[in-house]
C-alpha positions as CSV (number, residue, x, y, z in Angstrom):
1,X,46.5,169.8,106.3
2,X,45.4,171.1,102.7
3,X,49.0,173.0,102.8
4,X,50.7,169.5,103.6
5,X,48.8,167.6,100.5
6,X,49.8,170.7,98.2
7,X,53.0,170.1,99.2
8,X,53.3,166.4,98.3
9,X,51.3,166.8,95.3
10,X,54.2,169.4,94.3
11,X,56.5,166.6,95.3
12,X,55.2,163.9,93.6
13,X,53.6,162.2,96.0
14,X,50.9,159.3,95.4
15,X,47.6,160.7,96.4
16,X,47.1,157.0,98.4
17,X,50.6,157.8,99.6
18,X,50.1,161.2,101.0
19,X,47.0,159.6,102.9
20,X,48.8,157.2,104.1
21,X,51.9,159.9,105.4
22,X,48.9,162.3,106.7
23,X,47.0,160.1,108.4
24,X,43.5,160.6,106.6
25,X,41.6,158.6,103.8
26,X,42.7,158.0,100.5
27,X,39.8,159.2,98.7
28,X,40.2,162.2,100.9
29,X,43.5,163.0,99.2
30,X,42.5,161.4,95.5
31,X,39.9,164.0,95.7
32,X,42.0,167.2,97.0
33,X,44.7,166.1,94.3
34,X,41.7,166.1,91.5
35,X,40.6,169.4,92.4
36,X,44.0,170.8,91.8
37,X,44.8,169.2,88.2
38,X,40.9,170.4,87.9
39,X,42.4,174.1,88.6
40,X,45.8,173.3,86.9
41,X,43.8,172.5,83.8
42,X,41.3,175.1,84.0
43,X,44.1,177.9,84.2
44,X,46.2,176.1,81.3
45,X,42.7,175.6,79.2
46,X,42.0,179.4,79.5
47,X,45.9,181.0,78.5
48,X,45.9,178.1,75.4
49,X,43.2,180.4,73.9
50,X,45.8,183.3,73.6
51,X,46.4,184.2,69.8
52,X,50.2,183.4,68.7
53,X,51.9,186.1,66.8
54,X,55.2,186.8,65.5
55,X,58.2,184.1,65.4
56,X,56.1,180.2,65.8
57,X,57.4,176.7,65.0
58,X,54.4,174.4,63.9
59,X,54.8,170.8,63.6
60,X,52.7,167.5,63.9
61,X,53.7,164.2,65.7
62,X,52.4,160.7,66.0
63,X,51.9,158.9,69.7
64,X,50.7,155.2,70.6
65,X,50.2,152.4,68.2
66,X,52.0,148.7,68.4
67,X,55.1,148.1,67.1
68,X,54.6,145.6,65.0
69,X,54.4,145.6,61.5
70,X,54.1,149.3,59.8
71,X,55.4,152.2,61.5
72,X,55.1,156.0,61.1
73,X,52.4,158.0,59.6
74,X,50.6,154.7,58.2
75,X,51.1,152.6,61.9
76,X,47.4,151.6,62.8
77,X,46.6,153.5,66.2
78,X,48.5,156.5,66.4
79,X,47.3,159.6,68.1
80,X,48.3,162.5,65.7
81,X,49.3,165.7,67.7
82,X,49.7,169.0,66.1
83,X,52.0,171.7,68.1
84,X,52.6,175.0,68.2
85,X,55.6,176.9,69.8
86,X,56.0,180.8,70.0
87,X,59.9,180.8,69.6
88,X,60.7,182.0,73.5
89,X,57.5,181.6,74.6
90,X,54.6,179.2,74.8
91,X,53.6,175.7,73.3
92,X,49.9,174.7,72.0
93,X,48.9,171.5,71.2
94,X,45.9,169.4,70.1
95,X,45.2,166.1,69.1
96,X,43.4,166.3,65.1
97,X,41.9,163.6,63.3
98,X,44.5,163.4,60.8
99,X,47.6,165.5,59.1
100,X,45.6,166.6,55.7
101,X,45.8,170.6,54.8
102,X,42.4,171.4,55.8
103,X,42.7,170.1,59.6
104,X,46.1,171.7,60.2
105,X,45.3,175.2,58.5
106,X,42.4,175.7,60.3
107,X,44.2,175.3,63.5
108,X,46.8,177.3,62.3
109,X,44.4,180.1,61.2
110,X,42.6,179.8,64.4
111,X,45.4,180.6,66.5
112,X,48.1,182.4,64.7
113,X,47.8,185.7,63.5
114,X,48.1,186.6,60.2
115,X,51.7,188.2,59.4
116,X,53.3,186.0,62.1
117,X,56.6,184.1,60.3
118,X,55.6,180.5,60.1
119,X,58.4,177.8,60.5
120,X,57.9,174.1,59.9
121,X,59.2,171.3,58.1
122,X,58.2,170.2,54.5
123,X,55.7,168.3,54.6
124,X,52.9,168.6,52.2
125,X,49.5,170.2,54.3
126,X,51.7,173.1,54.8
127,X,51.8,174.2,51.6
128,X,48.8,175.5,51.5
Protein backbone atom coordinates (compact mmCIF):
# COMPACT_ATOMS: atom_id res chain seq x y z
CA UNK A 1 0.00 0.00 0.00
CA UNK A 2 2.87 2.59 0.92
CA UNK A 3 4.15 1.81 -2.86
CA UNK A 4 0.60 2.77 -4.21
CA UNK A 5 0.42 6.33 -2.08
CA UNK A 6 4.17 6.98 -3.40
CA UNK A 7 2.82 6.50 -6.49
CA UNK A 8 -0.05 8.98 -6.47
CA UNK A 9 1.88 11.42 -4.58
CA UNK A 10 4.40 11.27 -7.63
CA UNK A 11 1.23 11.68 -9.71
CA UNK A 12 -0.31 14.45 -8.12
CA UNK A 13 -2.79 12.98 -6.39
CA UNK A 14 -4.83 14.74 -3.37
CA UNK A 15 -3.76 13.06 -0.20
CA UNK A 16 -7.89 12.94 0.64
CA UNK A 17 -8.05 11.62 -2.92
CA UNK A 18 -5.62 8.78 -2.76
CA UNK A 19 -7.60 7.72 0.49
CA UNK A 20 -10.42 7.75 -1.03
CA UNK A 21 -8.87 5.54 -4.38
CA UNK A 22 -7.07 3.18 -1.69
CA UNK A 23 -9.67 2.58 0.44
CA UNK A 24 -8.07 3.85 3.86
CA UNK A 25 -8.40 7.10 5.95
CA UNK A 26 -7.54 10.33 4.93
CA UNK A 27 -5.38 11.27 7.69
CA UNK A 28 -3.73 8.06 7.03
CA UNK A 29 -2.59 9.31 3.63
CA UNK A 30 -2.24 13.29 4.75
CA UNK A 31 0.24 11.80 7.13
CA UNK A 32 2.27 9.37 4.73
CA UNK A 33 2.27 12.41 2.10
CA UNK A 34 3.78 14.79 5.05
CA UNK A 35 6.41 12.40 5.90
CA UNK A 36 7.65 12.38 2.31
CA UNK A 37 7.75 16.38 1.71
CA UNK A 38 9.30 15.93 5.43
CA UNK A 39 12.14 13.73 3.55
CA UNK A 40 11.93 15.80 0.31
CA UNK A 41 12.75 18.83 2.36
CA UNK A 42 15.24 17.37 4.55
CA UNK A 43 17.35 16.02 1.49
CA UNK A 44 16.85 19.50 -0.38
CA UNK A 45 17.70 21.53 3.12
CA UNK A 46 20.99 19.42 3.38
CA UNK A 47 22.50 19.86 -0.63
CA UNK A 48 21.30 23.85 -0.37
CA UNK A 49 24.32 24.02 2.12
CA UNK A 50 26.77 23.13 -0.74
CA UNK A 51 29.24 26.12 -1.47
CA UNK A 52 28.68 27.61 -5.14
CA UNK A 53 31.80 28.18 -7.13
CA UNK A 54 32.72 29.16 -10.53
CA UNK A 55 30.05 30.60 -13.21
CA UNK A 56 26.65 31.90 -10.75
CA UNK A 57 23.77 34.23 -11.68
CA UNK A 58 22.54 36.15 -8.51
CA UNK A 59 19.38 38.07 -8.53
CA UNK A 60 16.48 39.18 -6.12
CA UNK A 61 12.73 39.07 -6.83
CA UNK A 62 9.55 40.38 -5.08
CA UNK A 63 6.30 37.86 -4.49
CA UNK A 64 2.72 38.61 -2.91
CA UNK A 65 1.35 42.03 -2.11
CA UNK A 66 -2.12 43.54 -3.57
CA UNK A 67 -2.34 45.18 -6.62
CA UNK A 68 -3.62 48.11 -5.87
CA UNK A 69 -2.01 51.30 -5.67
CA UNK A 70 2.10 51.10 -5.69
CA UNK A 71 3.81 48.33 -7.34
CA UNK A 72 7.40 46.93 -7.34
CA UNK A 73 10.07 47.29 -4.93
CA UNK A 74 7.92 49.95 -2.78
CA UNK A 75 4.33 47.64 -3.05
CA UNK A 76 3.40 47.04 0.74
CA UNK A 77 3.62 43.21 1.39
CA UNK A 78 5.98 41.68 -0.83
CA UNK A 79 8.14 38.78 0.03
CA UNK A 80 11.61 39.63 -1.22
CA UNK A 81 13.54 36.42 -2.57
CA UNK A 82 17.17 36.44 -3.23
CA UNK A 83 18.43 33.55 -5.76
CA UNK A 84 21.30 31.98 -6.76
CA UNK A 85 22.00 29.83 -9.85
CA UNK A 86 25.27 27.94 -10.69
CA UNK A 87 25.11 28.35 -14.52
CA UNK A 88 24.34 24.46 -15.49
CA UNK A 89 23.74 23.49 -12.26
CA UNK A 90 21.88 24.28 -9.09
CA UNK A 91 19.48 27.17 -7.77
CA UNK A 92 19.55 28.63 -4.02
CA UNK A 93 17.09 30.69 -2.71
CA UNK A 94 16.04 32.50 0.45
CA UNK A 95 13.63 34.87 1.52
CA UNK A 96 15.78 38.26 3.26
CA UNK A 97 14.31 41.02 5.01
CA UNK A 98 14.98 43.43 2.41
CA UNK A 99 17.34 44.13 -0.87
CA UNK A 100 20.03 46.63 1.04
CA UNK A 101 24.01 45.56 0.37
CA UNK A 102 24.53 44.23 3.78
CA UNK A 103 21.67 41.39 3.58
CA UNK A 104 22.48 40.36 0.01
CA UNK A 105 26.42 40.22 0.53
CA UNK A 106 26.40 38.29 3.29
CA UNK A 107 24.33 35.65 1.58
CA UNK A 108 26.43 35.97 -1.16
CA UNK A 109 29.64 35.59 0.94
CA UNK A 110 28.10 32.83 2.70
CA UNK A 111 27.62 30.73 -0.09
CA UNK A 112 29.83 31.59 -2.99
CA UNK A 113 33.28 31.11 -3.03
CA UNK A 114 35.60 33.69 -3.46
CA UNK A 115 37.04 33.87 -7.21
CA UNK A 116 33.71 32.51 -8.55
CA UNK A 117 32.55 35.10 -11.67
CA UNK A 118 29.47 36.83 -10.33
CA UNK A 119 26.71 37.86 -12.76
CA UNK A 120 23.68 39.97 -11.91
CA UNK A 121 21.99 42.92 -12.94
CA UNK A 122 22.73 46.60 -11.90
CA UNK A 123 21.18 47.22 -9.16
CA UNK A 124 22.80 49.14 -6.47
CA UNK A 125 23.55 46.36 -3.26
CA UNK A 126 25.66 44.73 -5.71
CA UNK A 127 28.07 47.13 -5.91
CA UNK A 128 29.63 46.49 -3.04
Amino acid sequence: MQYRLLELFVLEVTARSAANILGIQPNTAALFYRKIRQGIAFRLAKEAHAIFQGDIEIDESYFGGVRKGMRGRGAAGKVVVFGMLKRQGKVYTVVVENTKTKTLMNEIALNIKPDSVVYTDAYHSYDA
